[in-house]
N, C-alpha and C positions, 0 to 999 in steps of 0.2 A: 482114568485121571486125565488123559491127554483130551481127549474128548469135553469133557468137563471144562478145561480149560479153554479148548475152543468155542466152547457157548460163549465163554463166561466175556470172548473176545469181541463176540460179534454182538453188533449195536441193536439195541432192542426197544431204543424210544421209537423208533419211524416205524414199528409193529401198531402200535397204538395210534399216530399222530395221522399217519398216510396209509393206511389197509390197503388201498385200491391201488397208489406205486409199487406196494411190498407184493401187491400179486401179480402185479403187470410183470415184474423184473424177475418175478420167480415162472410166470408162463413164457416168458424168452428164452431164459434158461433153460428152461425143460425144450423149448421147441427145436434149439438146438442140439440138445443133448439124444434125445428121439430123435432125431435128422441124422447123428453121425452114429448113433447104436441101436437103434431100432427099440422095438416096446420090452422085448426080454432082454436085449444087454443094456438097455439103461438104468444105472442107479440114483436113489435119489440122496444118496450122499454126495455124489458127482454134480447131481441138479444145486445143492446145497451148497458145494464149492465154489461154484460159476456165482452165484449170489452174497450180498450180505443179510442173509437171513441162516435159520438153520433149520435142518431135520428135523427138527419138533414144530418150526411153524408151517413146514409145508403142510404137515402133516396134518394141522392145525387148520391150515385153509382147503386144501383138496383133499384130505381124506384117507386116499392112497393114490399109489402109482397109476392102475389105472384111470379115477375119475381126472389125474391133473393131465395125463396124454389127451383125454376126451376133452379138457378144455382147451391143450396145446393143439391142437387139432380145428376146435370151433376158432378159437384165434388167428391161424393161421387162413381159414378160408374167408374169415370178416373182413382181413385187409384187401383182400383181391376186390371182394364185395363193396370195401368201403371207397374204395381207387375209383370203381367204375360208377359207382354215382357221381362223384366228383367232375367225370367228363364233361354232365351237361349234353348228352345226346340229343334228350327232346328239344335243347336249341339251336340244332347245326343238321342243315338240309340233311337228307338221308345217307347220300355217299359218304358225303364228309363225315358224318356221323359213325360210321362204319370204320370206313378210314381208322378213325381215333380209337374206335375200341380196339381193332383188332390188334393195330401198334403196340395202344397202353398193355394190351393183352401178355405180347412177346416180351416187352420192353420187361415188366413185371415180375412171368417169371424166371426172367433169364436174371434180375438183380435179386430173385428170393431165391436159390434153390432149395434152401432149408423146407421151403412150400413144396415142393416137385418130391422131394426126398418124404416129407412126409404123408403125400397121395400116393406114391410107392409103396410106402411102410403099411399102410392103409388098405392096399388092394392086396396085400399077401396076408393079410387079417378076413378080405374078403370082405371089409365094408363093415366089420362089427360094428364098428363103434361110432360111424359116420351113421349106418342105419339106427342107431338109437338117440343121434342125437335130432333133436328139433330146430334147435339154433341153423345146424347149418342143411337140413331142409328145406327152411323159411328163406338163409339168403340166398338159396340155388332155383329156387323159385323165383323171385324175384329177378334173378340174373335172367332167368328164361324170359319170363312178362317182359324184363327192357327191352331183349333182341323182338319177340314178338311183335310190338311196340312200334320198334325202328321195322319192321318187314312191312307192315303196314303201310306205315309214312312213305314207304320207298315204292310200295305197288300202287298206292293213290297216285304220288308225283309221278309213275311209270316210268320211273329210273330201275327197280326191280323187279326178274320175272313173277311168274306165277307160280302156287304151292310150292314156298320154302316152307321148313319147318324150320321152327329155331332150335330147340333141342338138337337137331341133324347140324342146324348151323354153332350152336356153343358145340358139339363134339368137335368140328371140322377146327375151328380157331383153335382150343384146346390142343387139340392132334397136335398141329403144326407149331404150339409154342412149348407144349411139354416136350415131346421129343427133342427139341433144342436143346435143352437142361440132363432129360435125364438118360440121354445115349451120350451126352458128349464126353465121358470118358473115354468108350468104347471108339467111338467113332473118329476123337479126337489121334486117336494112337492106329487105326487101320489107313486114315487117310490124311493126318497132317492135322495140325492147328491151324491151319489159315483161318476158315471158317469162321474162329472163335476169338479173334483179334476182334479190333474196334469196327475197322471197315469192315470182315467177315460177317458182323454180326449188324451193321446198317443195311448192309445189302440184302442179307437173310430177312431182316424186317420190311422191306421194300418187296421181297418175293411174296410172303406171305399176307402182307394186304392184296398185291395182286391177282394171286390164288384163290380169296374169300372173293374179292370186288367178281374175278371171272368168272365164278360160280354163280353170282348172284344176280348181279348186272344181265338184262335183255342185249339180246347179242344181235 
């Protein structure tokens, strides 16, 4: 009965009217709720709380538990994907160009961790479910083509050396902005919060362009 009345609470014209906000607000939800319990302890009566929809529309749009983590999942690597077009690479000389990714890179996921959290969740799966998706194939491919792209642009101008790979170079960025995220509990309690304040973490952005630019840069 209790239950019953809780449908009967939740609004059910913006199921009809907006489909595409009711699945937008029901894959945040979920991407949150997989970030703080991973793919077996999340419930999608929990997913259902966080929202004003319910358990029979999830159910309704993804299917089940796992196809809605596989889209919590492709949504979460479309925004990183969607950021870095945004930059505008192909119009800012090569360093500069660099520059800006590697920043937006940090900046990124140090304001998502929910993202870091669930490429964690993701690799103790062992990739199941990122290997079956296409979506986020397509935009990690294309993340590679940009850096390719910009390595080019930078060895014609002879601002950068010879045989970078960019795959070698998305790991090396990657490295340096995931670990910021997903050690800083650990790290944060072995050696202090400084780090992780406002300055802490301008100055860490400042290291980590430097670190890519050294690597790459003719010396």
């Amino acid at each position: 009965m209790a239950k019953a009345l809780e449908e009967k609470r939740k609004p059910k014209s913006s199921w009809k009217q907006d489909p595409e906000r009711v699945k937008a607000e029901i894959i945040k939800a979920a991407m949150a709720e997989f970030a703080q319990n991973g793919l077996s302890g999340a419930k999608i009566d929990d997913i259902s709380a966080r929202t004003s929809t319910s358990k029979r529309m999830i159910y309704y749009y993804f299917e089940d538990k796992e196809a809605l983590y596989l889209r919590a999942l492709e949504a979460a690597y479309s925004k990183v994907r969607q950021g870095e077009e945004k930059l505008d690479l192909d119009g800012l000389p090569p360093v500069e160009a660099l520059e800006r990714l590697v920043a937006f890179t940090f900046d990124h996921h140090r304001k998502n961790p929910d993202f870091i959290r669930m490429v964690m969740i993701e690799n103790v799966h062992h990739a199941e479910f990122l290997n079956a998706s296409q979506v986020i194939r397509g935009l990690n491919k294309k993340a590679v083509g940009r850096l390719e792209t910009l390595i080019e642009r930078g060895q014609v101008s002879g601002d950068f050396r010879d045989e970078i790979d960019p795959v070698e170079l998305h790991w090396q960025i990657s490295a340096i902005s995931v670990f910021n995220v997903s050690n800083r509990p650990t790290f944060s309690s072995l050696f202090g919060k400084s780090l992780y304040t406002r300055e802490g973490q301008d100055r860490l952005r400042a290291r980590a362009v430097s670190m890519v630019l050294g690597d790459v840069l003719k010396r």
